[in-house]
C-alpha positions in Angstrom: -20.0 -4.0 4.5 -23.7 -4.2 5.3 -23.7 -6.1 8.8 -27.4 -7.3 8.4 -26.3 -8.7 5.0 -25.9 -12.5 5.3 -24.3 -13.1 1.6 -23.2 -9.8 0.0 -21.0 -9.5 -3.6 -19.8 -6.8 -5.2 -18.8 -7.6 -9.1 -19.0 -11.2 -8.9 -17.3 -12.8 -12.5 -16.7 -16.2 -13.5 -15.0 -16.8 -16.6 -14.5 -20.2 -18.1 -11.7 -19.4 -21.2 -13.5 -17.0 -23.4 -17.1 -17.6 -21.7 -18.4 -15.7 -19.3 -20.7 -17.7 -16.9 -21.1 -15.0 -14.1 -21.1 -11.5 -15.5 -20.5 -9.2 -12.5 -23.2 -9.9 -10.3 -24.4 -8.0 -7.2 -26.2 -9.7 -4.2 -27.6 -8.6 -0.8 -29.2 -11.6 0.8 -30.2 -10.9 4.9 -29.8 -12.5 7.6 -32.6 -14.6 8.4 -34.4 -14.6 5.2 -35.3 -17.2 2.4 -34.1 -16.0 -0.9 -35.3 -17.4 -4.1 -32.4 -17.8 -6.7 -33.9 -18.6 -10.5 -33.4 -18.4 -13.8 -32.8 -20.8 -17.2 -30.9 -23.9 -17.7 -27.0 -22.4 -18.0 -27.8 -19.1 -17.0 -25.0 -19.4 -14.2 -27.0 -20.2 -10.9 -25.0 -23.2 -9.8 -21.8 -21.4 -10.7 -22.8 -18.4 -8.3 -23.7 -20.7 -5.7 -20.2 -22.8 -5.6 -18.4 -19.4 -6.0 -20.5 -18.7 -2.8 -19.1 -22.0 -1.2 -15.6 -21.3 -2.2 -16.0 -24.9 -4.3 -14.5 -22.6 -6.5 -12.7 -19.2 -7.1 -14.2 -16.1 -8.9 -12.4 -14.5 -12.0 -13.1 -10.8 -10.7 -14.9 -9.1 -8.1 -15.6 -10.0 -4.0 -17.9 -11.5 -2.0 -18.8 -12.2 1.7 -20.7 -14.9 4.0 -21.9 -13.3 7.0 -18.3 -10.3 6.6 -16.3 -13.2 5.9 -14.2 -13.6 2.7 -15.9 -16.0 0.5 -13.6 -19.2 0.3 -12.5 -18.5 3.8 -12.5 -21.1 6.8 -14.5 -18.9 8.9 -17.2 -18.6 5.6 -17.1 -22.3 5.3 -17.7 -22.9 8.5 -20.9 -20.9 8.6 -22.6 -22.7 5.1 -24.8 -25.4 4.7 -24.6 -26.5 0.8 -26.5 -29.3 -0.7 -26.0 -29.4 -4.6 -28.5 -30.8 -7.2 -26.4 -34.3 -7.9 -24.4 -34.8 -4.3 -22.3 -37.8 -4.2 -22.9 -40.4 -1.7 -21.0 -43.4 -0.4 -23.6 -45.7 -1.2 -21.7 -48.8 0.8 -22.5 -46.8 3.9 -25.4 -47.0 6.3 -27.4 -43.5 6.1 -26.7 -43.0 10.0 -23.1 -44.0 9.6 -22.8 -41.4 6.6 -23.9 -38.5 8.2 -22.0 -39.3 11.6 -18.9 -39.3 9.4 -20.0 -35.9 7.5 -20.6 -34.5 11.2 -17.1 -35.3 12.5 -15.8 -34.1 9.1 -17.3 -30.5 10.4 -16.1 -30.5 13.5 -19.0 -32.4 15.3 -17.7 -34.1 18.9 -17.9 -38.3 18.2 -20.1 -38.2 21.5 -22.6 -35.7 19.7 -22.2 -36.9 16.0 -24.9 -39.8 15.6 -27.4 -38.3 17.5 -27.1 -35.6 15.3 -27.0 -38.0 12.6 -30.2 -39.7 13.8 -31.9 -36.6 15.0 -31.8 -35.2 11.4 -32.6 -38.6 9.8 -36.0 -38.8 12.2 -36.8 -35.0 11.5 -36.2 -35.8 7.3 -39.1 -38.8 7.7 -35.2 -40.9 7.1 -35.9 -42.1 10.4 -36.7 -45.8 9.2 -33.8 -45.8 7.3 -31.1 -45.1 9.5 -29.4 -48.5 9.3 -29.8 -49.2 5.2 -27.3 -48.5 2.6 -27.6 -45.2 0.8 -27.3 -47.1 -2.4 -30.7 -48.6 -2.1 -32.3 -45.0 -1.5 -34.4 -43.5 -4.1 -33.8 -40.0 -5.8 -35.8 -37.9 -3.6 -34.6 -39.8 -0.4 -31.3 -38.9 -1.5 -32.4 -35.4 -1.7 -33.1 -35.5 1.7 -29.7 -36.9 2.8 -28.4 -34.2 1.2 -30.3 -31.7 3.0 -29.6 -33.6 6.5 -25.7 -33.8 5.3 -25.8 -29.9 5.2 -27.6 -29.2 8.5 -25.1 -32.0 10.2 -23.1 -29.1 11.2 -25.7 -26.6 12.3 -24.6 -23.3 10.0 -26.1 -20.2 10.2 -26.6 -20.1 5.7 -28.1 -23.0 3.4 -27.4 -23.1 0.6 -29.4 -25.3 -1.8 -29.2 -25.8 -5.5 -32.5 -27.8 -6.9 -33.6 -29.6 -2.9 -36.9 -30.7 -4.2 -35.4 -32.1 -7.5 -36.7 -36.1 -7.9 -39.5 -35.5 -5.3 -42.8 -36.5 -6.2 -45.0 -33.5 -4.8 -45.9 -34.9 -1.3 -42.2 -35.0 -0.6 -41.7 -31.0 -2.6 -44.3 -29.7 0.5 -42.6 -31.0 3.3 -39.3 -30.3 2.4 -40.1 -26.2 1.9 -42.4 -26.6 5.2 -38.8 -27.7 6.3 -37.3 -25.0 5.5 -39.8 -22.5 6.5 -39.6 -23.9 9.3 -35.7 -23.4 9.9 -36.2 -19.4 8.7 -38.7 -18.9 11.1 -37.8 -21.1 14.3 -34.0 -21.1 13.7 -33.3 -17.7 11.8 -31.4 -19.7 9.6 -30.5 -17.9 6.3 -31.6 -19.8 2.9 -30.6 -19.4 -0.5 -31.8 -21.7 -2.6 -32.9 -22.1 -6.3 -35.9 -24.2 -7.6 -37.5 -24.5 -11.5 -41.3 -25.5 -9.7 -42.0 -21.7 -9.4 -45.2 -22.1 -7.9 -44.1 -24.0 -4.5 -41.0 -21.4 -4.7 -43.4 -18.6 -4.2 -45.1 -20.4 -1.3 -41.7 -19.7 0.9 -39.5 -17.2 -0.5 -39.3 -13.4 1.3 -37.0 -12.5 -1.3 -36.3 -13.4 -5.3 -33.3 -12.8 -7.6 -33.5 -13.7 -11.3 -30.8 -13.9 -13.5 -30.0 -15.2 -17.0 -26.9 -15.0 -18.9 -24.9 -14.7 -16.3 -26.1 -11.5 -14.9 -29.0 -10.0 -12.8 -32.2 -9.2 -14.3 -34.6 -8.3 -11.5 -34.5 -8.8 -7.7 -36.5 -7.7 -4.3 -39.1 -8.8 -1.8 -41.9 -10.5 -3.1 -44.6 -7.8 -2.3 -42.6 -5.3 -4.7 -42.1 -7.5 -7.1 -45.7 -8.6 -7.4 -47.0 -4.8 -7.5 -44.5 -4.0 -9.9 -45.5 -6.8 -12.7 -49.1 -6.9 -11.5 -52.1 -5.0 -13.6 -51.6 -6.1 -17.0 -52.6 -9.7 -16.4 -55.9 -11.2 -16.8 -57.6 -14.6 -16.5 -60.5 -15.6 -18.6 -62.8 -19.1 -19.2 -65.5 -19.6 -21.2 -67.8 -21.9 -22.6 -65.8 -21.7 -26.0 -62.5 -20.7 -24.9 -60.6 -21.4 -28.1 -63.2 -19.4 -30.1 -62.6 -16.3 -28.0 -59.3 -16.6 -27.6 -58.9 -16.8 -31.6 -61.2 -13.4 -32.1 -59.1 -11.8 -29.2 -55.6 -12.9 -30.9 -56.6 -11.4 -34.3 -57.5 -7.8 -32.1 -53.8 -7.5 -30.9 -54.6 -7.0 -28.0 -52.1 -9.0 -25.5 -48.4 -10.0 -26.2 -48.7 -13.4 -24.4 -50.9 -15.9 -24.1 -51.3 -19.5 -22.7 -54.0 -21.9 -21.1 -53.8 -23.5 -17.8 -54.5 -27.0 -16.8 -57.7 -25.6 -15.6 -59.3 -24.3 -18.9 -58.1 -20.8 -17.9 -56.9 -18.3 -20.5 -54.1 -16.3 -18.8 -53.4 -13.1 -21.0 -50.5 -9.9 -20.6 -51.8 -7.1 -22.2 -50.1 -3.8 -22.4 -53.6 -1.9 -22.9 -55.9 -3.3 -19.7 -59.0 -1.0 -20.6 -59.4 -1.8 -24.6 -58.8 -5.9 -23.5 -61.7 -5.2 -20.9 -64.0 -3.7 -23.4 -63.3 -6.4 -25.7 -63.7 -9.5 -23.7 -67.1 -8.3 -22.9 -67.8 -7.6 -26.7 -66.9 -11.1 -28.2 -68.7 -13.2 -25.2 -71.2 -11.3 -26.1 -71.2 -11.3 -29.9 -70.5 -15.1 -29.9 -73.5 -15.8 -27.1 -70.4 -18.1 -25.1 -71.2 -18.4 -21.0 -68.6 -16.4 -19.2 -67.2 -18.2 -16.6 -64.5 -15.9 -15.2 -63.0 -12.9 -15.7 -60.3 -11.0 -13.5 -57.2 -9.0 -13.7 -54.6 -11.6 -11.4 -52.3 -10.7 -8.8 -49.0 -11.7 -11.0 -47.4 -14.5 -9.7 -43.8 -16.0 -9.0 -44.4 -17.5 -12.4 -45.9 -14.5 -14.5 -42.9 -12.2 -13.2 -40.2 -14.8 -14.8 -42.4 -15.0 -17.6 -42.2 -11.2 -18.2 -38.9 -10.9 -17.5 -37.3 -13.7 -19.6 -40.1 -12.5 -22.3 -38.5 -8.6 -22.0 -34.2 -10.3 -22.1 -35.4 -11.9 -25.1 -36.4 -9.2 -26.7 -33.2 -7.2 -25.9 
């Protein structure tokens, strides 16, 4: 085993009867990093992450938390997991709830509620620390959930969805959060997100899977030279007239138009989409607005990558 490795697998299956939710994945997360984990709807994230947890057992194959057996008190005791839908007692006070989560881990009775209320103040719960958890919103929720997996202080978070039911206010301070923890606290996070865009904004690391398995991982600088070069970004005075004399060229595989009135394009041939652009702006006397080749984004690499499993 890799002792820089906070999470490692080797194989990692989940079968459900016949189905196969997890097919034999591999994962190296370090220590101290923030690790994106994405993919569709059903492709087997949450799965992984409760094998990880030891909320539930693997078919075939091993994996560790920090050396330790997956599933193991010693694991356990090291992770920090907040699902997508927690469950709450909603008759209790928020303060209340997370001083009984704390001595649930372990957490002295002297030390428990400050912890409780230190975590609540640090969330922006802090005015909430004597109301019922039933009369808190989605995203506050979100945020309970969060505190209830820090209660303990673990070494590895592990977070399914934590910006779900935020509005975007809420979405920045969470991952300034958790960028926070990484960098201050060289706590270890694994977490998986569908808003690609903030995703990008904090992860060192990114694994994508779908159907169950692994279809491309590494750092973010790799990954972003590796699917970078074949996308451009275009607007125009008559954007849907250029884009419909660019279409009929076959000259990109994918296209799409951004809240912004820019045309994003993936084209396999970079120099014949150049020459073109600058052909039909000029032939159809349309003001060019921009033009660039784009540093491929969190976004445009799950693009691409879904796009190519799709076509497998």
């Amino acid at each position: 085993m890799d002792s820089s490795l906070m999470i490692e697998t080797r194989n990692l299956t989940k079968r459900f009867g016949d189905f196969t939710a997890v097919d034999g994945i591999n994962l190296a997360v370090q220590q101290g990093t923030i690790h994106g984990f994405v993919g569709p709807n059903g492709a087997g994230k949450t799965t992984t992450m409760k094998m990880l947890t030891g909320a539930i057992w693997c078919s075939q194959g091993e994996g560790y938390i920090k050396g330790h057996e997956i599933g193991s008190t010693p694991a356990k005791q090291i992770i920090g997991y907040s699902p997508e839908h927690a469950f709450f007692y909603n008759d209790m006070v928020a303060s209340d709830y997370l001083s009984y989560m704390a001595r649930i881990c372990g957490v002295e009775r002297s030390e428990a509620r400050k912890k409780a209320l230190d975590l609540l103040n640090w969330l922006d719960l802090g005015g909430f620390a004597e109301s019922k958890v039933g009369g808190f919103s989605a995203g506050m929720k979100q945020r309970l959930g969060l505190a209830q997996a820090l209660i303990h202080e673990p070494e590895l978070l592990i977070l399914d969805e934590p910006t779900a039911n935020m509005d975007p206010s809420g979405r920045i301070s969470i991952l300034d959060k958790l960028r926070e923890l990484s960098h201050e606290s060289n706590v270890t996070i694994f977490l998986s997100s569908h808003i690609l865009s903030e995703l990008e904004q904090v992860v060192d690391f990114m694994t994508m899977i779908d159907r169950g398995r692994i279809v491309v991982e590494g750092n973010m600088t790799e990954l972003r030279r590796r699917f970078s070069g074949n996308h451009f970004l275009l607007k125009t005075s008559q954007n849907e007239k250029i884009l419909e004399v660019i279409k009929e060229k076959g000259l990109f595989r994918e296209s799409w138009t951004d809240t912004e009135d820019f045309i994003h394009m993936i084209s396999d041939d970079t120099t014949a989409l150049r020459k073109v652009v600058v052909e039909v702006v000029v032939q159809t006397g349309a003001e060019l607005e921009h033009f660039s080749e784009e540093r491929a984004s969190l976004q445009d690499i799950y693009r691409k990558t879904m796009s190519m499993e799709e076509e497998e």
